[in-house]
C-alpha positions in Angstrom: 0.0 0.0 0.0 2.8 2.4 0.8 4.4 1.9 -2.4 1.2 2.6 -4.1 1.0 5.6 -2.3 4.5 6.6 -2.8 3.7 6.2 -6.6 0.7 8.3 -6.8 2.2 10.8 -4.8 5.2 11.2 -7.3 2.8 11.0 -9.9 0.9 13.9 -8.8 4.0 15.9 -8.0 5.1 15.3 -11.6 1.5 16.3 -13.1 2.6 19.7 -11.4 5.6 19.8 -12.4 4.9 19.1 -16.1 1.8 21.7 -15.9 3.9 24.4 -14.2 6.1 23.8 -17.5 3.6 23.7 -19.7 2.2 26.9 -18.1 6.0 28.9 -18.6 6.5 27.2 -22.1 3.1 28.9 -23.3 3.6 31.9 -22.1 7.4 32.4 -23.6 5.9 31.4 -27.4 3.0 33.2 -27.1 2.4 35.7 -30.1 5.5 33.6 -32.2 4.9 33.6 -35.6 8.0 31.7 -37.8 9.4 33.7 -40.1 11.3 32.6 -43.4 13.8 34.8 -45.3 13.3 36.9 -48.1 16.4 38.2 -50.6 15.4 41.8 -49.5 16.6 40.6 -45.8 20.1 39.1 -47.1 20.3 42.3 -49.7 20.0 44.8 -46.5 22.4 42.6 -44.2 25.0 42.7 -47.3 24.7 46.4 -47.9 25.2 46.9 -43.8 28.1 44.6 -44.0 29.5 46.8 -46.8 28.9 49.5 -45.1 30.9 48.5 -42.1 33.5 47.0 -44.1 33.9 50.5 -46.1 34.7 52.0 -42.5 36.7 50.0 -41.3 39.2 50.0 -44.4 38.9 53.8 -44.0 40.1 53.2 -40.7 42.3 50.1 -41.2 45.7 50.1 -39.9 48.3 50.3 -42.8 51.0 48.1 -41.5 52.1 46.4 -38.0 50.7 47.5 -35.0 52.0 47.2 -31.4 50.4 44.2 -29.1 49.7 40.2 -30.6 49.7 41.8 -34.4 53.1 40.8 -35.0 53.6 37.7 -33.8 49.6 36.7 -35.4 50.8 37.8 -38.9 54.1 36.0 -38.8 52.1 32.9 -37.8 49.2 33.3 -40.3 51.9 34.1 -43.0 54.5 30.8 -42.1 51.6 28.6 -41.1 52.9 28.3 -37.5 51.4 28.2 -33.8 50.6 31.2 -32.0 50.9 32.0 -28.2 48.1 30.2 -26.3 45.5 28.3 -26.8 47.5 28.3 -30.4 44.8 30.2 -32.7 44.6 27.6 -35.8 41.5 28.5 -37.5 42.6 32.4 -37.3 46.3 31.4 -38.8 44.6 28.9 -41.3 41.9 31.4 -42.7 44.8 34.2 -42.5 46.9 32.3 -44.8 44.1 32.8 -47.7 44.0 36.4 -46.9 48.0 36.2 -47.2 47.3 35.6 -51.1 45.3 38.8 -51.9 47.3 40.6 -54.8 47.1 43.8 -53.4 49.3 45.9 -50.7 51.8 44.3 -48.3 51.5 40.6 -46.3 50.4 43.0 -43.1 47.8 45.0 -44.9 46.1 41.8 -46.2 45.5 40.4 -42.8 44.3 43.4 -41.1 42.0 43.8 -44.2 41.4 40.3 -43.2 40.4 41.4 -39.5 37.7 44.1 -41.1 36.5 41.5 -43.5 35.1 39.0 -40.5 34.3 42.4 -39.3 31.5 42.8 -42.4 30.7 39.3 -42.3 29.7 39.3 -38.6 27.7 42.2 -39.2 26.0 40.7 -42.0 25.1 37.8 -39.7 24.0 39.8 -36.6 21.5 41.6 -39.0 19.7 38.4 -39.9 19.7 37.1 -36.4 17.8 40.3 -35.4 15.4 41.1 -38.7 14.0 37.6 -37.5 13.4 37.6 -34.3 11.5 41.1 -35.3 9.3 39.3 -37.5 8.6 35.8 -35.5 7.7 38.8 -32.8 5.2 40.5 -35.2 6.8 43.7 -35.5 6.1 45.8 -39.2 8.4 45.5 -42.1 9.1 49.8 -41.7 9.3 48.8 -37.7 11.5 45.6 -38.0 13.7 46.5 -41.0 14.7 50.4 -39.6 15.1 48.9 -35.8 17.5 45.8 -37.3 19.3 47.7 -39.4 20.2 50.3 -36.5 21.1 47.3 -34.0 23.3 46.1 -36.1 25.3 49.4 -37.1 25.3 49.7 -33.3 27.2 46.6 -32.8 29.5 47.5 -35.9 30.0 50.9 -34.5 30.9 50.1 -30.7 33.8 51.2 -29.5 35.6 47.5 -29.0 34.2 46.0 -31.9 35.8 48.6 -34.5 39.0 48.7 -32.8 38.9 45.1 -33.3 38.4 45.3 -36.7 41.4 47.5 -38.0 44.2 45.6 -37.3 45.5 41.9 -37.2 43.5 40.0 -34.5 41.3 36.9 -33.6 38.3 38.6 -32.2 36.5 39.7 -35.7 36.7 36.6 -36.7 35.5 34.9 -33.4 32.9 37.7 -33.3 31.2 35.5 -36.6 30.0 32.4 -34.7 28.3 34.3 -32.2 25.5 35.4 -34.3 25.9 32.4 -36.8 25.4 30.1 -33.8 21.8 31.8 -32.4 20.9 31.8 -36.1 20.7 27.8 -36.3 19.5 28.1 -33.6 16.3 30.2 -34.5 15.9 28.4 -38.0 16.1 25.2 -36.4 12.9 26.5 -33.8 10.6 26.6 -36.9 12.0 23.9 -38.4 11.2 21.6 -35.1 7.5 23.6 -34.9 7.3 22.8 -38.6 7.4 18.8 -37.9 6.1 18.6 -34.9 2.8 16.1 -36.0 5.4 14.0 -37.6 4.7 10.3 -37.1 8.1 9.9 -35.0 9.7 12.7 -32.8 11.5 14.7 -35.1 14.6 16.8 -33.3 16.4 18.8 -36.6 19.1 16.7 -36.4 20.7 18.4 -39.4 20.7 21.8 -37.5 22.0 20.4 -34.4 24.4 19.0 -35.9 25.9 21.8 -38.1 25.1 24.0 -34.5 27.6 21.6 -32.7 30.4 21.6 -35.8 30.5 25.5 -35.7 30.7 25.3 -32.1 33.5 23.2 -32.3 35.6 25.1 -35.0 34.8 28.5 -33.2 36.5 26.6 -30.2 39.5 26.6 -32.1 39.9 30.2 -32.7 38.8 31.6 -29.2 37.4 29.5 -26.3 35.4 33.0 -25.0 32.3 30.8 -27.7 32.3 28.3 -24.6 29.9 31.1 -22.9 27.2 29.7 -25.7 27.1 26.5 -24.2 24.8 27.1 -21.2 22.2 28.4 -23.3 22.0 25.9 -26.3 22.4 23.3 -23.6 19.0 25.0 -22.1 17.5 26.1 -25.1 17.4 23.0 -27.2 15.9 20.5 -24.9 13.0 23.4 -24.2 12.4 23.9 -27.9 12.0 20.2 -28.2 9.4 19.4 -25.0 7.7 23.1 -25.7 7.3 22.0 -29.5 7.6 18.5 -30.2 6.6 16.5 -27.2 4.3 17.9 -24.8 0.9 17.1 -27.3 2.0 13.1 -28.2 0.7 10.3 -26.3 3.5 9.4 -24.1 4.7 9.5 -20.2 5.1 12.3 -18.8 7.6 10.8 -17.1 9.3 8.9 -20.3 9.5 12.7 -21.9 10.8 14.1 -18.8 13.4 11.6 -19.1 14.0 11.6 -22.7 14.6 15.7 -22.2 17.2 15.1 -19.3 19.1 12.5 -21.1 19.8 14.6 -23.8 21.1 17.6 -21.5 22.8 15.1 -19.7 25.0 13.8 -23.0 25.7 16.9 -24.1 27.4 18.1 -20.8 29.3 14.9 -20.1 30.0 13.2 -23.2 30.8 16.5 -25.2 31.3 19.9 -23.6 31.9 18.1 -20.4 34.6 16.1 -22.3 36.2 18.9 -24.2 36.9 21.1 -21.2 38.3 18.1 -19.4 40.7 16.8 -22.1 42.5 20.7 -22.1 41.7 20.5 -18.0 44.0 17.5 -17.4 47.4 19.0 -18.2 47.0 22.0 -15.8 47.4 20.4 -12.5 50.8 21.3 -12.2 51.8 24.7 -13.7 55.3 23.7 -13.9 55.3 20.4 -15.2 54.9 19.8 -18.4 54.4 15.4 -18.1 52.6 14.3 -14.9 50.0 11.1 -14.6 47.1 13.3 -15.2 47.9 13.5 -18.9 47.8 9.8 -19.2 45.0 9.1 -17.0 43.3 11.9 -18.4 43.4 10.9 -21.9 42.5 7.1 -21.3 39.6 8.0 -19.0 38.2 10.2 -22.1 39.0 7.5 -24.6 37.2 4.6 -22.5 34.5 6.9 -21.8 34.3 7.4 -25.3 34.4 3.5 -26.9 31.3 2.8 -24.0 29.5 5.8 -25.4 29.7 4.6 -28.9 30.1 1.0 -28.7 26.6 1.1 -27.3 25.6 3.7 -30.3 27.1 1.4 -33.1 25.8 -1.4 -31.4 22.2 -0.5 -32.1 23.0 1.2 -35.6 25.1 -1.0 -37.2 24.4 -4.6 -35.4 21.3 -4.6 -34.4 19.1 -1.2 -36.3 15.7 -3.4 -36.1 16.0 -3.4 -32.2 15.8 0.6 -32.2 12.2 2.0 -31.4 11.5 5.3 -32.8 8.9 6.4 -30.9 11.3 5.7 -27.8 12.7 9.0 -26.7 15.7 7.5 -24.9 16.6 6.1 -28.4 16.3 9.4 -29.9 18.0 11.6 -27.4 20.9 9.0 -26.5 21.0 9.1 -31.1 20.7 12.6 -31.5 23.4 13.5 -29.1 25.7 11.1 -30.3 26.3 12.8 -34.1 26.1 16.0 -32.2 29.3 15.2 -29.8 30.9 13.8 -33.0 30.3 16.1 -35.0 31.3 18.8 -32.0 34.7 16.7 -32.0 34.9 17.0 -35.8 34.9 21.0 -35.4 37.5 20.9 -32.5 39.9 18.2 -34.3 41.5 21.8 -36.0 43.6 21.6 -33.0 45.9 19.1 -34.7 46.7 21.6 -37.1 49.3 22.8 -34.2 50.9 19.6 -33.9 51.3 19.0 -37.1 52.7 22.5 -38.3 54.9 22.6 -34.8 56.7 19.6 -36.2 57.5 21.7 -39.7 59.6 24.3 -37.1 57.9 27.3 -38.1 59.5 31.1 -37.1 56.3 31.2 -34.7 56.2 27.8 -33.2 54.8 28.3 -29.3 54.3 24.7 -28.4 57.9 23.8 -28.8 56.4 20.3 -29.5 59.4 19.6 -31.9 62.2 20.2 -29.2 61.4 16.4 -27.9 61.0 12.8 -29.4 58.8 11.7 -25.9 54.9 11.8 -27.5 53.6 11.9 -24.0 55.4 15.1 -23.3 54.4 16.4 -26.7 50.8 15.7 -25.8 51.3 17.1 -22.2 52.1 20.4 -24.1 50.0 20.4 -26.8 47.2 20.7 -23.9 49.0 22.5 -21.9 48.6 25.2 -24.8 44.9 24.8 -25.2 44.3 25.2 -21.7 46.7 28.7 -21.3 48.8 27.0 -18.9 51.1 29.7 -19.0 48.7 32.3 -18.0 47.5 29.9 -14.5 50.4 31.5 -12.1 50.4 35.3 -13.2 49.2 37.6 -10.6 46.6 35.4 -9.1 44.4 36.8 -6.9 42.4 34.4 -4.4 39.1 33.3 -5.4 36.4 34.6 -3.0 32.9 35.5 -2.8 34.0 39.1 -2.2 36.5 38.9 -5.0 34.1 37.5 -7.2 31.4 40.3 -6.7 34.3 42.7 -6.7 35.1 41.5 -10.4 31.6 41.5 -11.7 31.4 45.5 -10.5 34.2 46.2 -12.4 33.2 44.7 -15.5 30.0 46.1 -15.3 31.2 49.8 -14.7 34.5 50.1 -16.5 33.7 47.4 -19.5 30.5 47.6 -20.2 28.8 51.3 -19.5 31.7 52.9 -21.3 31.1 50.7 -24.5 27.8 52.4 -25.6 26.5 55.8 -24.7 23.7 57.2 -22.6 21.8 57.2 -25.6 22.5 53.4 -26.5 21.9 52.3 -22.8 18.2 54.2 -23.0 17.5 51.8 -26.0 18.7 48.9 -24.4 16.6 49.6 -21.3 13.6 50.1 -23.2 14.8 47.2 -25.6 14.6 44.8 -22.5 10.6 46.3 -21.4 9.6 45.9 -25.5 11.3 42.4 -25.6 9.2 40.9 -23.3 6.4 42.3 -24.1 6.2 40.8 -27.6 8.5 37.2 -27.2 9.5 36.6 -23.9 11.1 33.0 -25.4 14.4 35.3 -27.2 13.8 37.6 -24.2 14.5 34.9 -21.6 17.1 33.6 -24.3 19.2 37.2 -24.1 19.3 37.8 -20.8 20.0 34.1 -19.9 22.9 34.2 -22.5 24.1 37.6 -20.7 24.5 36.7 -17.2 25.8 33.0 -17.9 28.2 34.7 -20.2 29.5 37.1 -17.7 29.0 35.3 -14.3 31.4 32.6 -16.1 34.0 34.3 -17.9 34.5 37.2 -15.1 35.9 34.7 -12.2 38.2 33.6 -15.3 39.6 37.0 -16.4 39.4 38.3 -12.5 42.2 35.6 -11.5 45.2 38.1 -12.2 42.6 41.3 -10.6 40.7 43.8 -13.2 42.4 47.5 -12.6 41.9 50.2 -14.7 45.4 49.9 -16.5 43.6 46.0 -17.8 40.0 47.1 -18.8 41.0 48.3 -22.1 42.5 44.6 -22.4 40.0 42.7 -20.7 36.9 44.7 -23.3 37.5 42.3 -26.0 36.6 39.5 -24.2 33.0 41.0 -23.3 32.1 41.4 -27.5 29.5 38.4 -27.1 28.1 40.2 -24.9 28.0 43.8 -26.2 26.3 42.1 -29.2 24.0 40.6 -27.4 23.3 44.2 -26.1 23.0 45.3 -29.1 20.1 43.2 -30.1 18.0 44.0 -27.1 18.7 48.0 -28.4 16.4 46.7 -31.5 13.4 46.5 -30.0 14.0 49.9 -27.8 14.5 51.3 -31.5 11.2 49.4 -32.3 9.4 50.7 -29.2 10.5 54.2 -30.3 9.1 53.9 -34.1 6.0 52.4 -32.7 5.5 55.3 -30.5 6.4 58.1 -33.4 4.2 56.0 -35.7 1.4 56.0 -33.0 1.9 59.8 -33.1 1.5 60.4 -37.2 -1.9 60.6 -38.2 -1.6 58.7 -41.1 -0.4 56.0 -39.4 -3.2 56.5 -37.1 -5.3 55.7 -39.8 -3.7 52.8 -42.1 
């Protein structure tokens, strides 16, 4: 009797639970309306990007500049490795830039910086017209108030000084928009199948979402601050969209949902933060155990993970249910981690171009014939090892709170104007009035981003003489910024609009 009790009592607490949800997850859709693109939306994002672009090579530098530029451009030019974590998407693309038949080799790959510049631009333009549009803003309302975002974003003060000389930020600066626009074309993809006959998850999306994370990995880790949203994001999208009307558990979908969020953090970011975590234990040594236990604990965990996968796809496909959403999540997570891993594999370019002894050539993997002490610094340069000892400051509460007031009144205020802020303020009250879903999906993307990266930066203490240096790591989040200016732009035509009589009347 007291099991049976025990069982209706969970039951009931999970009925809750699940309504509660169901509750929240209808009130962040409501008044979303998909939205597919038009060639006059990619003709406006390319004429911004030229725009941008046309500044910037106004204002390009026209040689070497002090800082990284030197040593970037010597290592894009030779094909080497770069100081920490090593840089070998930036030095592989900047090697096609190297080609350009115009100027000299240092010209080219600062134009190269204001190119990724445009591009980025061009992205965060589309991310923005749409989520206008699936908010039911006016084509006069959503077109003016995207097109002045993005200029924002082009015209901050960190994101053009970024974009005038050789560096890895422009180019890093890409996948942040690109990523939150799979992201919002897979959403009506999944509410476009959702009566399919089996659960349908947008595998393709996820999948080219998880490669792109990967490879952005491999230019500048400060894309890790993505994670925590798509890791929250996509499991919503899926029970708001695709489960919660079928037939099933409540409990089996609960537990479908979980598994998934529980794959991706172990079995791929989880993984990927631990294999450039083992070599850092000791900041002097560059071969201890943990490198070797490290790397077999991955690759075991690994050979489980997919010797169960292959099992059921190759041995035995008839025994896979696909109705069954353990199936499906424990499937769907398994091409995204590989084709995460896929993305992140650039990171062999160092070894192999260390072994060539280029004139930039951080790793030093070459100076020794032992592999485990090539591997031990090969992670030892995606982690930053070097960086671990340098003016640490101990990590406390007070520290920590310490570093976030900082960043908030010497980074960020000083990036837009008063003007800007005003927008952005009004942006946030507009944004939730009309889709609270990519309201909750800013702001959540804003205070994971800075509440993990700050403790980071904050180890060797933020001073005034460092916030100039420390700025470029906050441009994921001045973007985001940026976008919530858009709909304080909106909420500012809507009221002049209100104001016009003929308006009044159409």
């Amino acid at each position: 009797m007291n099991n049976i009790r025990n069982q209706d009592i969970i039951k009931a607490k999970l009925n809750i639970i699940m309504l509660s949800y169901s509750f929240l997850a209808d009130e962040l859709i409501k008044n979303y309306t998909p939205y597919k693109f038009r060639a006059i939306d990619h003709l406006c994002a390319a004429v911004l990007a030229i725009l941008a672009t046309i500044a910037y090579l106004a204002t390009l530098t026209p040689s070497l500049a002090t800082g990284d530029m030197g040593e970037l451009a010597t290592a894009a030019h030779f094909l080497g490795v770069a100081h920490a974590p090593g840089y070998p998407l930036h030095t592989f693309l900047g090697k096609l830039f190297t080609f350009l038949p115009i100027n000299n080799t240092a010209w080219r790959l600062n134009f190269y910086s204001a190119f990724c510049g445009g591009v980025t631009i061009y992205f965060a333009f589309l991310v923005i017209i749409k989520i206008c549009f699936s908010a039911g803003l006016d084509k006069i309302t959503a077109y003016a108030s995207s097109a002045a975002s993005a200029l924002t974003f082009a015209f901050s003060a960190t994101f053009w000084s970024q974009a005038v000389f050789t560096e890895v930020y422009t180019l890093s600066s890409i996948f942040s928009p690109l990523l939150f626009l799979i992201l919002l074309l897979w959403q009506d993809a999944v509410l476009k199948h959702r009566n399919d006959e089996f659960p349908w998850f947008g595998e393709s999306y996820l999948c080219a979402f998880s490669f792109l994370f990967g490879l952005a990995i491999t230019n500048h880790q400060t894309i890790l601050g993505v994670g925590p949203l798509a890791v929250l994001f996509i499991p919503f999208i899926l029970y708001t969209y695709c489960f919660r009307h079928r037939e099933l558990s409540r409990l089996e979908i609960l537990n479908g949902v979980t598994l998934l969020i529980v794959m991706l953090i172990l079995f791929g970011f989880g993984a990927a933060v631990y294999l450039v975590k083992i070599a850092s234990v000791n900041s002097f040594l560059y071969i201890t155990d943990n490198v070797k236990i490290g790397i077999g604990g991955v690759i075991a965990a690994m050979l489980v993970f997919y010797g169960i996968y292959f099992y059921f796809t190759l041995v035995h496909p008839s025994k896979i249910n696909h109705h069954n959403y353990y199936f499906k999540s424990y499937f769907t997570a398994g091409k995204m981690i590989a084709f995460f891993f896929l993305g992140f594999f650039l990171y062999s370019y160092m070894i192999i171009r260390a072994h060539g002894n280029p004139p930039i050539n951080w790793m030093g993997i070459s100076e020794t014939r032992d592999w485990w002490i090539k591997t031990a610094k090969f992670f030892n340069t995606v982690h930053r090892k070097q960086y671990a000892s340098q003016g640490k400051i101990p990590f406390t509460l007070f520290n920590y709170f310490h570093s976030l007031q900082f960043v908030i009144q010497q980074i960020h205020i000083p990036e837009f104007s008063a003007g800007i802020w005003a927008f952005i303020g009004l942006g946030l009250i507009n944004l939730w009035r009309k889709y609270k879903l990519w309201f909750g999906a800013i702001v959540l993307f804003l205070v994971t981003y800075n509440i993990l990266l700050t403790p980071v930066l904050g180890w060797s203490g933020f001073s005034s003489r460092t916030a100039g240096f420390n700025a470029v790591f906050y441009y994921y989040s001045f973007y985001a910024l940026s976008m919530l200016a858009a709909f304080g732009f909106a909420l500012l035509i809507e009221l002049v609009k209100a104001a016009v009589p003929q308006y009044k009347k159409s």
